[in-house]
Structure formats: structure tokens, C-alpha cells
Residue frames as qw, qx, qy, qz and C-alpha x, y, z in Angstrom:
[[0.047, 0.351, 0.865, 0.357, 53.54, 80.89, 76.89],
 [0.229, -0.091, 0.141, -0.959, 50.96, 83.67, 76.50],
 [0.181, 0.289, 0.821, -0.458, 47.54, 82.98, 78.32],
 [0.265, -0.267, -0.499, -0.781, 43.91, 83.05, 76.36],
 [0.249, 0.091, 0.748, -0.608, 40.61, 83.24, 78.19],
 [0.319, -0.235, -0.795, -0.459, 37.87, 80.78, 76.72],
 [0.471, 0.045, 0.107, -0.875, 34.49, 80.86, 77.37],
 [0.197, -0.061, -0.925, -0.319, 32.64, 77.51, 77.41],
 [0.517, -0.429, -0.113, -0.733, 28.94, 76.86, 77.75],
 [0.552, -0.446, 0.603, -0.365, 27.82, 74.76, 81.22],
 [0.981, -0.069, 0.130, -0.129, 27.19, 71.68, 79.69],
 [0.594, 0.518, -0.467, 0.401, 31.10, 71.65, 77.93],
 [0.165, -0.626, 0.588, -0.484, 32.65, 72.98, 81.66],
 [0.875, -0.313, 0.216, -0.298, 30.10, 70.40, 83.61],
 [0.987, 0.026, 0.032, -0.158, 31.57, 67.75, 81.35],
 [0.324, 0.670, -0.514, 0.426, 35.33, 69.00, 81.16],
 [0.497, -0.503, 0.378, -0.597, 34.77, 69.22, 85.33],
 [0.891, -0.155, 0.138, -0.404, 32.76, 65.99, 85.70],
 [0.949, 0.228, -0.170, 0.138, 36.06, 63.78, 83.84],
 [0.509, -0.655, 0.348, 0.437, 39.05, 65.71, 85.46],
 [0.812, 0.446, 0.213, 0.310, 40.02, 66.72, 82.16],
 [0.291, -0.521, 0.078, 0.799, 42.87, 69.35, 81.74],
 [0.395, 0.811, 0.340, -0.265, 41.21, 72.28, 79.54],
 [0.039, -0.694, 0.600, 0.396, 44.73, 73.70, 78.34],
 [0.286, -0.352, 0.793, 0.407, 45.13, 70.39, 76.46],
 [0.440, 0.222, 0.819, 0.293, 42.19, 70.05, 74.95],
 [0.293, 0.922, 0.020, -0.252, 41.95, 73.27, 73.49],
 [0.071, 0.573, -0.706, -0.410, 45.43, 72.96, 72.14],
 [0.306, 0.129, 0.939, 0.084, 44.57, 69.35, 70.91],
 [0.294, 0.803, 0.471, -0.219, 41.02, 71.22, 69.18],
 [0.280, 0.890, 0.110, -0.342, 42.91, 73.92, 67.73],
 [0.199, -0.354, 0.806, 0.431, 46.09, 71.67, 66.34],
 [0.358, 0.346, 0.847, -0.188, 42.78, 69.76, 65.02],
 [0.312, 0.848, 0.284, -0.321, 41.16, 72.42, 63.49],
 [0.066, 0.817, -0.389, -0.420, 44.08, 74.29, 61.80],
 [0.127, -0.278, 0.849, 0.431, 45.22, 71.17, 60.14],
 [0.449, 0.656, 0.606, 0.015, 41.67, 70.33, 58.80],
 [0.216, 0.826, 0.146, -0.499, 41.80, 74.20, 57.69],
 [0.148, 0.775, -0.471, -0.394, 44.96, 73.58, 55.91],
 [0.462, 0.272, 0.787, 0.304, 44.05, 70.13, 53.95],
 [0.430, 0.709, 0.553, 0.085, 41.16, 72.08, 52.67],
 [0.026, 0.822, -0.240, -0.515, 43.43, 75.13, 51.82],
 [0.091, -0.353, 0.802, 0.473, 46.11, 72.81, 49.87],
 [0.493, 0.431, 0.755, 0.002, 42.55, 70.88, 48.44],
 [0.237, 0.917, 0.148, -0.286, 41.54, 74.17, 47.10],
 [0.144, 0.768, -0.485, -0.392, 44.89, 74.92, 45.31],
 [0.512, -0.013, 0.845, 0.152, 45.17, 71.26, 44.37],
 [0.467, 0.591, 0.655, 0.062, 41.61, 70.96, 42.60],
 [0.037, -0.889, 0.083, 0.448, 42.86, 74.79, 40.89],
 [0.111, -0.561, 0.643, 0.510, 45.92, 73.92, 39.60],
 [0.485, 0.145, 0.845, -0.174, 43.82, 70.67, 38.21],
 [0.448, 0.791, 0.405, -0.099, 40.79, 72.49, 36.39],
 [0.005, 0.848, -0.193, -0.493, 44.24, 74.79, 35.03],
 [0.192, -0.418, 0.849, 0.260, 45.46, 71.95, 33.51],
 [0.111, 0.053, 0.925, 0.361, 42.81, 70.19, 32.24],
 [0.337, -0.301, -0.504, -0.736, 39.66, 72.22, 32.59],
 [0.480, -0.190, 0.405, -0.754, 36.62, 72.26, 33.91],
 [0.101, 0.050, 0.993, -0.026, 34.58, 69.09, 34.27],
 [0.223, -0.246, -0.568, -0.753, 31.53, 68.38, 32.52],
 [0.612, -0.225, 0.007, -0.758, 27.98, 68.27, 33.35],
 [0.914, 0.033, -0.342, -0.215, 28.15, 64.53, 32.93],
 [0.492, 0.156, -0.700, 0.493, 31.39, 63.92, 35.08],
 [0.310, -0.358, 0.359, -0.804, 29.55, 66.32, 37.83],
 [0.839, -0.158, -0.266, -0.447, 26.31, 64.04, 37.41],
 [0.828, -0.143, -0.542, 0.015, 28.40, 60.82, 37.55],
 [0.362, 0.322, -0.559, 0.672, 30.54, 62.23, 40.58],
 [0.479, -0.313, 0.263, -0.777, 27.45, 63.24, 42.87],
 [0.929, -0.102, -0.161, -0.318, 25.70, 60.16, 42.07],
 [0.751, 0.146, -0.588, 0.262, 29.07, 58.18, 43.15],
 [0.002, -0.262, 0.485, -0.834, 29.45, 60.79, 46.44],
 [0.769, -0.350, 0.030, -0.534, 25.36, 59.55, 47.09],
 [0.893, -0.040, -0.437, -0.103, 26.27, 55.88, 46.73],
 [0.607, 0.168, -0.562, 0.536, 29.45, 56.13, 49.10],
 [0.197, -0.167, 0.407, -0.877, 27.52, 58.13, 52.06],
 [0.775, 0.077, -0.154, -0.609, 24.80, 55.47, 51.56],
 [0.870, 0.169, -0.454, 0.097, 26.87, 52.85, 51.76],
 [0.118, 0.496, -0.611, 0.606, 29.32, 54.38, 54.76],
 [0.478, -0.444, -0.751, 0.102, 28.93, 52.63, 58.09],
 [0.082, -0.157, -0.441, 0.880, 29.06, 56.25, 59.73],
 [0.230, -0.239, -0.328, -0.884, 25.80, 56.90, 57.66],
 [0.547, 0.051, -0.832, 0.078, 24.61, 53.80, 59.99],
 [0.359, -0.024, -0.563, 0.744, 25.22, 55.26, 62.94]]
């Protein structure tokens, strides 16, 4: 398995340090994490593509009512709460 050297700043190490965590896993566990976020929003991107090929772009008025439905549901979220 080939070895990487990471930089982290003191307050990450302290708290890595401070729980007896094992760094190796949660960098691999961060960067399985990451890459699969990267590649929803890759296959989103070719999704919402093939989409607007097929049926266009979306009006002014769908934009409108979409934002205003993306305000209400981040307005309503209990993480907005938080």
C-alpha cells in the first residue's frame, strides 16, 4: 500500500491526538467521502444534460418557481435550525 504524507493544522492533530483516533482511517474514510460526493455531482451534471437535451431549457418562470421552492425547503429544514 503506497504511503502519503498529510499535513494537518494543530487544532485537527490536537484533536485526532486528544481521541486516540487512527489518522490512516480517517483520511481514507474523508477521501472515500469526498470522491463519492464528487461523483454524484459528476453523474448530476450529465443527468441534468442529457435532461435540458431532451426537453430543453427551463423557463424563467420554472427557474423563479424552483428557487422560491429551494428558499421554502432550507427555511423549513431542521438543519437550517441548528
Amino acid at each position: 500500500m503506497p504511503r502519503m504524507q498529510v499535513y494537518l493544522p494543530d487544532e485537527l492533530y490536537d484533536a485526532v491526538k486528544e481521541r486516540e483516533l487512527s489518522p490512516s482511517e480517517l483520511l481514507q474514510d474523508a477521501v472515500r467521502a469526498k470522491l463519492r460526493h464528487q461523483a454524484l455531482l459528476e453523474e448530476t451534471d450529465r443527468y441534468l444534460t442529457e435532461l435540458i437535451d431532451d426537453i430543453g431549457e427551463p423557463s424563467d418562470e420554472a427557474l423563479a418557481k424552483a428557487e422560491a421552492l429551494s428558499r421554502r425547503i432550507q427555511t423549513n429544514s431542521p438543519a437550517a435550525t441548528c
